[in-house]
N, C-alpha and C positions, 0 to 999 in steps of 0.2 A: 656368598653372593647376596648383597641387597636388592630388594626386588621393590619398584616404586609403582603403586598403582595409581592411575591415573581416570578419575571419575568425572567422564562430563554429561551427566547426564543433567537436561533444564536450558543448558546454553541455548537449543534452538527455538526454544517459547521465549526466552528473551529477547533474542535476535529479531523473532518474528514481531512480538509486540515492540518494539524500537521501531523496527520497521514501519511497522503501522503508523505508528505516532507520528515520526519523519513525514510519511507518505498523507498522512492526516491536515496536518501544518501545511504539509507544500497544498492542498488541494483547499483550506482555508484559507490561506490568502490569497490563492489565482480567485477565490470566489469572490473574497471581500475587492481586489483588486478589480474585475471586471463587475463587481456592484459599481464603484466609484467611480469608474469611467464610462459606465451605465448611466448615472446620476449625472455627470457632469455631461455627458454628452445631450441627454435630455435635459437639464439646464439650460444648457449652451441652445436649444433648440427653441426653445421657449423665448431665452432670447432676443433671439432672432426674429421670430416669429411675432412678439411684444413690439417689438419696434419697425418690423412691415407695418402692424396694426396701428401704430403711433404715424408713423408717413403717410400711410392711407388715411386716415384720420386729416390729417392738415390739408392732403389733395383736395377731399370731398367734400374740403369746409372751402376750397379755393374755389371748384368746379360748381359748386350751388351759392354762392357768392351772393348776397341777398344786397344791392344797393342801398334800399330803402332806409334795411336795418342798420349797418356799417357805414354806410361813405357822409352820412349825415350825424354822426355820431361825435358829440365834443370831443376835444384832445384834454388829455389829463386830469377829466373830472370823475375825482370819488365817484362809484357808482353809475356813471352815464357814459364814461370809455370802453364799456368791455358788453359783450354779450357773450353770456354761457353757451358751451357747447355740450350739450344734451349726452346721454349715457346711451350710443348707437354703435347697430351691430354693424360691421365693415359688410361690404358688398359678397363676396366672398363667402362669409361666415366665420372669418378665421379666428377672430377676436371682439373685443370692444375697446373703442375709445369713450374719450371725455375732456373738458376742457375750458379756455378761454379764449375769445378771441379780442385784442385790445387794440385800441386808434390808437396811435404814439406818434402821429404827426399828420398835416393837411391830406396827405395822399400816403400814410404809411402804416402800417398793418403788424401787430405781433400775433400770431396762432399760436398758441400753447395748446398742447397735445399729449394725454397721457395715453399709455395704449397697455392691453394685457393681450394675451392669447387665451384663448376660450377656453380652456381647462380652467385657467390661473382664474379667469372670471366666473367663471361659474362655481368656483370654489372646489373643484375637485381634485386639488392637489391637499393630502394630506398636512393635518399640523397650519392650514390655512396657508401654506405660502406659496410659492408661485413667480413668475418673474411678470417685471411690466417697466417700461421705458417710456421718459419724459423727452420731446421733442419740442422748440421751438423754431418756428420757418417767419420769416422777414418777406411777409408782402411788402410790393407797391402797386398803386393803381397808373400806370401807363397812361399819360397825358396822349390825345390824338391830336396829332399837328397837322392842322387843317392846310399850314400853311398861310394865315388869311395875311395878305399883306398891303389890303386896302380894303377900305369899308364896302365896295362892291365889285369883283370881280366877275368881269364875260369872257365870251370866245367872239362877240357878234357884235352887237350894235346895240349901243342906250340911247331911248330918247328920252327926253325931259321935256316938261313943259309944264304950263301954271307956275305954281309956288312950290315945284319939287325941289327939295335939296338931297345934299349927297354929300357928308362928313367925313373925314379921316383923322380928324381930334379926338383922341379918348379923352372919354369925360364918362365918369357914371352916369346911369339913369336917374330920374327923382326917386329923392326919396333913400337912395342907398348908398349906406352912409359906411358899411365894413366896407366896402373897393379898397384895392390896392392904390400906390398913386398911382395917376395917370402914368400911360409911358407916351413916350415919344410919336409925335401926329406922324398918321400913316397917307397914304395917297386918296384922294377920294375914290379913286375912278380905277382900277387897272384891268386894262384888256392887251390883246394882242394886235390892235391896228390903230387905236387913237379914235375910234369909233363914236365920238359920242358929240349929239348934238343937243343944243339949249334952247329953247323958244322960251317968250314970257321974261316971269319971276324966276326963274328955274338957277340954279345956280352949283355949283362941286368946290367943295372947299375940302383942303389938306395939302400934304407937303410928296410930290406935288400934287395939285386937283387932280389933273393926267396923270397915269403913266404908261407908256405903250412896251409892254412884256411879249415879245415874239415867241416866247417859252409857255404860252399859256395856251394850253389844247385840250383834247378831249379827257385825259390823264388827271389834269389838272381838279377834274371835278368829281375821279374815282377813286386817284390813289392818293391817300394822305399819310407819308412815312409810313409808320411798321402797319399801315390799317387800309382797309379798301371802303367804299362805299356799300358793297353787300355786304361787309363783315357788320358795319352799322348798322347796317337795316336790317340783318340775321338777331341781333341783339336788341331790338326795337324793344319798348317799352310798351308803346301802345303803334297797333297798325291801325290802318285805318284804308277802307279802295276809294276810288275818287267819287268824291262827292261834294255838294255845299254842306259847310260848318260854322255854327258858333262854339268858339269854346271859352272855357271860364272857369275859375275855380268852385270846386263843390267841398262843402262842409257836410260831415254828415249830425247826426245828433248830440255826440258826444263831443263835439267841435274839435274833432280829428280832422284832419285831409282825406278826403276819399277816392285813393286813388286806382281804385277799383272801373269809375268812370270814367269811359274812353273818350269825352271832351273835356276832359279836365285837365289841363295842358300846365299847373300849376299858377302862378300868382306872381309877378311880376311887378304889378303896380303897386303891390302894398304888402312891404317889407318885411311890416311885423305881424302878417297874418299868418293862418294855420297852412296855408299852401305855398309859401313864398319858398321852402326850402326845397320844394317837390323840381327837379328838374328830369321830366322822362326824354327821352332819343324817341321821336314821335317820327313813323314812316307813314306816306301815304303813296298805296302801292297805283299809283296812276297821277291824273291831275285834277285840284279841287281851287274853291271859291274860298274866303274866309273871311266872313263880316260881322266881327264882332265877336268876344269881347277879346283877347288876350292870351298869350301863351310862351313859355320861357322852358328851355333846354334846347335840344340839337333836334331841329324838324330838316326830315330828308324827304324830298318831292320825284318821282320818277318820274313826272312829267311835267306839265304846266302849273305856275301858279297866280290865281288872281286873287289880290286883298282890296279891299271895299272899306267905305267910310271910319273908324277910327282904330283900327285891329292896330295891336302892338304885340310883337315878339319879343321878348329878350332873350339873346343867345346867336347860336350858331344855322344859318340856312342853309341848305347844300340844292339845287334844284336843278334837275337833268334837260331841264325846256326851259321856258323862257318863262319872265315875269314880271307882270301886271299889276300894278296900284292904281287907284282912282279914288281922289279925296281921301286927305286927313283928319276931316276932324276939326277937334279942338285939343288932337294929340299934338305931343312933339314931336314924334316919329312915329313910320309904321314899324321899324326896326334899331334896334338897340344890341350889336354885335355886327358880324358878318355876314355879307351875304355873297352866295356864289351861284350865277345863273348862264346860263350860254347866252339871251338875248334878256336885254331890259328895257319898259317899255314904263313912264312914271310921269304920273298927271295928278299934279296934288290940286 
């Protein structure tokens, strides 16, 4: 009888170290595996977080909106379209932007916006890298439609007398010579009843001089499309309470515009001067006098207003009370754009 022995002795150290190894591998890659979904998931956070920073960026370049700097800014010149945007911390903390902001047309806007997350900016993502997201948002500036659909609109009653007139011809003022063409002559006159009477020289010309709008009320003189009258005068440029005023342009020494001065209503008469560009949204939180010299943008009047010997506006008036001329001058008018008043009372 053959007898076979059978020796296993060692099988279970090799088993075991197999084992190991297997068990080793599978627990290497669940690590390497939730490394990388670690890495991407903070990535992916970062992200995200990059391009919060990049949005908020473009908002807070919309919400501090500097006119001065931007809406007078040429369109497509090398070096004079764009104003940098500064390496600032988001409100929050969350990140930093950076950027451009460029005019690309009369009322149209590009903000470029780079943004990082505050690790990625401060450099504390190893190897230097990090995420960060480029954004660009397509402003425009929202034209206010006043509405004006004659060169003087009431709710009440105009008198004239002297040598007042009252235009609804567009024509630019002297001297200003970019104007668009003229468009088409508006009414001279429009109120809600036909209201208006002539003594003298006094005379309304446009197409027609009258016109009697039953639609024109109190509304008429607060809401103008997507904007109100206190939304204007929230965004005033310069306020002012009632009072008598001269205003005029101020040069300061460097022969900048200094529109720091709250009579300095910009420069209307003279085209190619250092304040002709200035147009502020001037509120005067009551009712005032104004004699002398000159003023151009959108003056809103909460109450009455009276202009004196040769004062010229150009632009937009809006006045919650009635209003009063006396004597022009050796101007051509007291007013050059619209005007909108509940009662008009004009003795040139």
């Amino acid at each position: 009888m053959k007898r076979i022995l059978r020796d296993e002795r060692g099988m279970a150290l090799a088993v075991a170290i197999f084992a190991l190894v297997v068990v080793g591998a599978l627990v290497a890659g669940a690590f390497f595996a939730g490394t990388q979904e670690q890495r991407v998931g903070e990535n992916q956070r970062r992200v995200q977080t990059s391009f919060g920073v990049a949005e908020a960026g473009a908002q807070e370049r919309v919400l501090n909106w500097d006119p001065g700097t931007m809406n007078r800014r040429p369109v497509y010149r090398p070096g004079g379209d764009s104003v940098a945007i500064r390496d600032t911390v988001t409100p929050n903390g969350s990140g930093r932007y950076f950027g451009t902001s460029y005019k690309v047309g009369p009322s149209l806007f590009l903000i470029d916006v780079t943004g990082r997350d505050q690790a990625s900016a401060a450099g504390a993502i190893a190897g230097g890298g990090g995420a960060r997201q480029r954004i660009g948002l397509i402003a425009r500036i929202a034209p206010v439609d006043f509405g004006i659909q004659a060169s003087l609109t009431t709710q009440g009653l105009v008198n004239m007398s002297g040598n007042a007139n009252i235009n609804g011809v567009d024509q630019p003022p002297t001297g200003w010579t970019s104007c668009d063409p003229p468009g088409p002559p508006l009414a001279g006159v429009r109120d809600n009843g036909g209201n208006v009477t002539e003594s003298g020289n006094a005379t309304v010309l446009g197409t027609p001089p009258v016109v009697n709008d039953p639609t024109v009320n109190n509304n008429t003189f607060t809401m103008f499309g997507g904007s109100t009258y206190a939304a204007l005068a929230a965004r005033a440029t310069i306020t002012l309470p009632s009072g008598n005023y001269t205003t005029q342009p101020v040069v300061n020494g460097a022969g900048v515009c200094d529109n720091t001065v709250l009579t300095n209503w910009g420069d209307g008469q003279n085209p190619a001067a250092a304040c002709s560009d200035y147009f502020p949204i001037i509120h005067i939180a009551g009712s005032a006098t104004l004699n002398g010299d000159q003023g151009q943008g959108i003056l809103l009047v909460d109450g009455d207003l009276s202009v004196q010997g040769s004062y010229q506006f150009f632009g937009i008036v809006v006045i919650q009370g009635d209003l009063k001329t006396a004597g022009g001058g050796s101007t051509d008018a007291h007013f050059w754009g619209g005007v909108m008043a509940k009662n008009a009372d004009l003795s040139e």
